[in-house]
C-alpha positions in Angstrom: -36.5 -20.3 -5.6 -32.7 -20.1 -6.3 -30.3 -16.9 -6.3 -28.2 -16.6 -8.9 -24.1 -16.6 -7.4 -23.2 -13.7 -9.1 -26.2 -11.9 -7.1 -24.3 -12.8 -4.4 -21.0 -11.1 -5.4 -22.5 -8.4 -6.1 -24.3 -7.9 -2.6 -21.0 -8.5 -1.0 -19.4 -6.2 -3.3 -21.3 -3.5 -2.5 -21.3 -4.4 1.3 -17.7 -4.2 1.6 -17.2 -1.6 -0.6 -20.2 0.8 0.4 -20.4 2.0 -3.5 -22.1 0.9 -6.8 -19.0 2.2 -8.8 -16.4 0.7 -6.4 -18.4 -2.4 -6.3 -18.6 -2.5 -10.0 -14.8 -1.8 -10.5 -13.8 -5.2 -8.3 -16.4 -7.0 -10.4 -15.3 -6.1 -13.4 -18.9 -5.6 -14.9 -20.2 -1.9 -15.7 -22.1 0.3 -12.6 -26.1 -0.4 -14.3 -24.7 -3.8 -14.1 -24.1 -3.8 -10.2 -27.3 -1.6 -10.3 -29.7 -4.3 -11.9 -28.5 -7.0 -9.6 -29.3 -4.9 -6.8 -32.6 -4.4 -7.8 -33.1 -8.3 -8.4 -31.9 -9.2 -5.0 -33.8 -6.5 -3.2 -36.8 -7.8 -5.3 -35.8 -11.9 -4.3 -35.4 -10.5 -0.8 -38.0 -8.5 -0.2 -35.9 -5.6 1.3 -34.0 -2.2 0.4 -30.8 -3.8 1.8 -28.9 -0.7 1.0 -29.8 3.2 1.7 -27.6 5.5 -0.2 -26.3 8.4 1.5 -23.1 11.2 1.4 -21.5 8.1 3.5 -21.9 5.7 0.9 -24.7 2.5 0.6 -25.6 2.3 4.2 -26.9 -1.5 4.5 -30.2 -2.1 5.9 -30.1 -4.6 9.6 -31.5 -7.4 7.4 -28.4 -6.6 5.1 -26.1 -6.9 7.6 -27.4 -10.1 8.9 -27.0 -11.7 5.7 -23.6 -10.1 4.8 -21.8 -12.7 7.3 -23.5 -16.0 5.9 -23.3 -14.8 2.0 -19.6 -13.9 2.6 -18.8 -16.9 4.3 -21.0 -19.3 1.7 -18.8 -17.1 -1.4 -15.7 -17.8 0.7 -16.1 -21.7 0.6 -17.1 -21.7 -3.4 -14.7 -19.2 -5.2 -12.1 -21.3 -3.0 -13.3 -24.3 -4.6 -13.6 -22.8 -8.1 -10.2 -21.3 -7.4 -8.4 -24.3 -6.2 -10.0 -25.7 -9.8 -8.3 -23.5 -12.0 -4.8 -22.9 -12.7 -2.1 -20.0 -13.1 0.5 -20.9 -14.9 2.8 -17.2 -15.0 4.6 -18.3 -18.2 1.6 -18.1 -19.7 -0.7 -15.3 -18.2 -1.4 -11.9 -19.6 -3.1 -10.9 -16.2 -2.0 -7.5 -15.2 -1.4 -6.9 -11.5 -1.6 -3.5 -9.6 1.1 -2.8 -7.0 0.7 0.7 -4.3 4.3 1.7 -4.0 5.5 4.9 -2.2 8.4 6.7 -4.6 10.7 5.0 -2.3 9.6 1.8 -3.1 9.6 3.0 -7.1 12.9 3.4 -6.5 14.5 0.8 -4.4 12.1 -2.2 -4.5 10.9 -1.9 -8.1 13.7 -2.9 -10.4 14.2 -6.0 -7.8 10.5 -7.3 -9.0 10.5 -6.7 -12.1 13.7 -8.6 -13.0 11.7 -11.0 -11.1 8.7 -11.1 -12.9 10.5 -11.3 -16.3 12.6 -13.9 -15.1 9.4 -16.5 -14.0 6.0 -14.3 -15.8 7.4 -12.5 -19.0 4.1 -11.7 -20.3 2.5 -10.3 -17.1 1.8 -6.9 -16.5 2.5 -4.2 -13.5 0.7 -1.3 -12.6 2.3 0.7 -10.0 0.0 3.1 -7.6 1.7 6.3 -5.5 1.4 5.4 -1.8 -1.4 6.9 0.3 -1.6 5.6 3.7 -5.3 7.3 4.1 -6.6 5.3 1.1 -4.6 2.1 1.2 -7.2 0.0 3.5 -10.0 1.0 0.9 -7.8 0.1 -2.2 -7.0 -3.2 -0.8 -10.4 -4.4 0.2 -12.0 -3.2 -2.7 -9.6 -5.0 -4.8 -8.0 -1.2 -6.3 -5.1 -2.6 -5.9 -3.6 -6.3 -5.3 -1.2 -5.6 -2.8 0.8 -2.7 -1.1 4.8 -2.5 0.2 5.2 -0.2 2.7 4.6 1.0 6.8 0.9 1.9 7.2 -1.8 1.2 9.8 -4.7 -0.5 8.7 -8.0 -0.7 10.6 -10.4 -3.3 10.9 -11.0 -5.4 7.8 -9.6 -8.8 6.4 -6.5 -7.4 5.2 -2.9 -9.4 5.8 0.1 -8.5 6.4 3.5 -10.1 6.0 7.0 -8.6 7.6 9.9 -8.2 4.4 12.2 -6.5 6.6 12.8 -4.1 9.7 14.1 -0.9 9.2 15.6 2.4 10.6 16.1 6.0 9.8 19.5 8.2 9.2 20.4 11.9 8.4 21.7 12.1 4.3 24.0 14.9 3.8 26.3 16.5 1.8 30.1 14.7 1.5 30.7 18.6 1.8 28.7 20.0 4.4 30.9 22.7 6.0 29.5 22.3 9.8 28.8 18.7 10.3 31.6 16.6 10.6 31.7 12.8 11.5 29.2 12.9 14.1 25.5 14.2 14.4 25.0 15.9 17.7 21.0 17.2 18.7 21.8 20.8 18.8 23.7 20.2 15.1 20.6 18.4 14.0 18.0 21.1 15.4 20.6 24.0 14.0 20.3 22.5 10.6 18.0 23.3 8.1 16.2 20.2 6.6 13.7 19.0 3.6 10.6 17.5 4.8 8.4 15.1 2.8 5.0 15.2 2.4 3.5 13.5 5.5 0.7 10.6 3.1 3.8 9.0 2.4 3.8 7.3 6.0 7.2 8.5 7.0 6.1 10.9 10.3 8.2 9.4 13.3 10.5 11.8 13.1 8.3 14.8 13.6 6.5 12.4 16.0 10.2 11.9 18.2 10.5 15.8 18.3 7.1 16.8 19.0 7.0 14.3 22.3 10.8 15.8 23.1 9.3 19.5 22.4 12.0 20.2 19.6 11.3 21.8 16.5 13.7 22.0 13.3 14.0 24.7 10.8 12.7 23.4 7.4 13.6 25.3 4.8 12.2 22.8 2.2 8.9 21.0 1.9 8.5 18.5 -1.4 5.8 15.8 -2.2 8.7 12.9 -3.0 11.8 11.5 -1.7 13.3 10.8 -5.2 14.1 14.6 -6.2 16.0 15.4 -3.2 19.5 13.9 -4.3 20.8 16.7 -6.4 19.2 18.9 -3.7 21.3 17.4 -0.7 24.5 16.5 -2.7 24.7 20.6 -3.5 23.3 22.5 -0.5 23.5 22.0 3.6 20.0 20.8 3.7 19.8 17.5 6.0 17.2 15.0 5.1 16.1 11.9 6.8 14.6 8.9 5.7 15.2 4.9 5.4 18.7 4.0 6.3 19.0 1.6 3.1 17.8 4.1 1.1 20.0 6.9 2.7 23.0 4.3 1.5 21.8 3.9 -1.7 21.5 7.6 -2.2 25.0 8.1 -1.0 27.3 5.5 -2.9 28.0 7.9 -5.6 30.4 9.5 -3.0 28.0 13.1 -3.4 26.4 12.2 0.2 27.1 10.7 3.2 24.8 9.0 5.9 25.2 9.6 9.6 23.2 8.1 12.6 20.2 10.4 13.8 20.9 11.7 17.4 17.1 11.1 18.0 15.6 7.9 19.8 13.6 6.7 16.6 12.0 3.4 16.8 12.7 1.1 14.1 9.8 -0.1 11.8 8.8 -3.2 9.3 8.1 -2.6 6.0 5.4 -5.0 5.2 3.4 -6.7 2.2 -0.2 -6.0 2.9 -3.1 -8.2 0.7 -6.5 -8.4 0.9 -7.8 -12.2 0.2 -10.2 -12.3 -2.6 -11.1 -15.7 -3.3 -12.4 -15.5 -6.7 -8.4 -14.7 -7.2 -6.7 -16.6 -4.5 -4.4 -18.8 -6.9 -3.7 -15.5 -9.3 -2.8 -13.3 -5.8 -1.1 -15.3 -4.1 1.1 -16.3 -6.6 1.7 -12.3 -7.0 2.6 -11.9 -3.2 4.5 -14.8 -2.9 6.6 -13.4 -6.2 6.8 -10.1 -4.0 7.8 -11.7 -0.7 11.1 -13.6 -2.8 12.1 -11.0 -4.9 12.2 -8.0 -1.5 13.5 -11.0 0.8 17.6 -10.3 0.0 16.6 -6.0 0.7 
């Protein structure tokens, strides 16, 4: 008796990505799609292999013994298909999808995309907001092709490759009438300050304070980085975020950037992938693309 191989993507599909729909999506085929396969395999099988519950498809222990060998078997032949086929970006229509915090919008996008005209005019770009709770599940279930940013991900297959290592500073306004060259703690705790929405990964500051038992008045609370410059350059308001981006912000002579009087750690910001071999050659052209157009940040 043989199996057909798509059966097998779509049992790994739906392993990884505990979902009909989600499973459907990486596919690229339609849910009843994913839903008829299932019911062949389970039929070839002679098992449920997956209970669906509020969690998701829970996979039976016969499901989960066969995961490892079907995913490793799939592994060795998309790579072999893959390494078959070729991407030539001066020719592809593909369309890639990119999660970018509005930092990265701002600071990292017009770098790639004079990048990917230059070498892959007719490619497309999708760009997805940031969310550091989601990201892991975009990534593995092929949502997105890659992410730029500073998030933890658990468990999983997903990479990770260090662009550069950054710190934080305190923008201000050129103006500010009680803050002179120097940022001392009790200025910085006086102060009033925006605060960004917390999904967007940027928390060590409230993390450095909380451990040193400080708190600082916040008069302002947004969703996104990229509104706060008119904000900043005509009000007292402090804000901190990524010191590049603080310098950026603040060549137009409006603001200026001071060191924080806080012991924050540094931090990478990374290139995070998920290898999906029936797309090796197409992806890691993408990340590669990525990794040279961030490397002079």
């Amino acid at each position: 008796m043989t199996t057909d191989l798509n059966l097998i993507r779509t049992f790994v599909a739906i392993y990884e990505t505990r979902s009909v729909s989600a499973a459907a999506k990486r596919l690229n085929v339609t849910q009843p799609s994913v839903s008829y396969a299932l019911n062949r395999l389970r039929d070839v099988l002679n098992d449920p292999l997956f209970t669906r519950t509020r969690d998701g498809m829970v996979p039976t222990f016969n499901a989960t013994q066969l995961f490892h060998s079907f995913r490793s078997a799939l592994d060795s032949i998309e790579v072999a298909i893959s390494a078959t086929r070729q991407f030539d970006p001066q020719r592809s229509k593909r369309s890639f999808r990119l999660a970018l915090s509005d930092l990265g919008e701002l600071y990292f996008l017009p770098l790639l995309v004079r990048e990917l005209k230059r070498i892959a005019p007719q490619v497309g770009l999708e760009i997805v907001q940031m969310d550091s709770e989601l990201i892991g599940d975009w990534l593995q279930t092929g949502s997105v092709d890659a992410a730029v940013g500073n998030v933890q991900l658990a468990g999983g297959r997903a990479r990770k490759k260090t662009i550069f290592t950054e710190s934080y500073s305190c923008l201000l306004s050129a103006s500010h009438p009680t803050i002179g060259d120097t940022l001392s703690l009790a200025e910085f705790v006086a102060a009033e300050h925006v605060v960004v929405a917390p999904f967007t990964g940027h928390h060590l500051v409230e993390d450095v304070m909380s451990e040193m038992g400080l708190t600082r008045k916040v008069a302002l609370r947004v969703p996104h980085f990229t509104s706060l410059v008119a904000v900043i350059a005509s009000t007292d308001l402090l804000l901190t975020l990524p010191t590049r981006i603080a310098n950026a912000f603040a060549m137009d002579g409006r603001m200026r950037v001071l060191p924080l009087p806080l012991p924050i750690p540094s931090f990478d910001v990374n290139l995070y992938w998920y290898p999906h071999a029936e797309d090796s050659t197409a992806q890691q052209w993408f990340c590669d693309t990525i990794s040279r157009a961030l490397s002079t940040v």
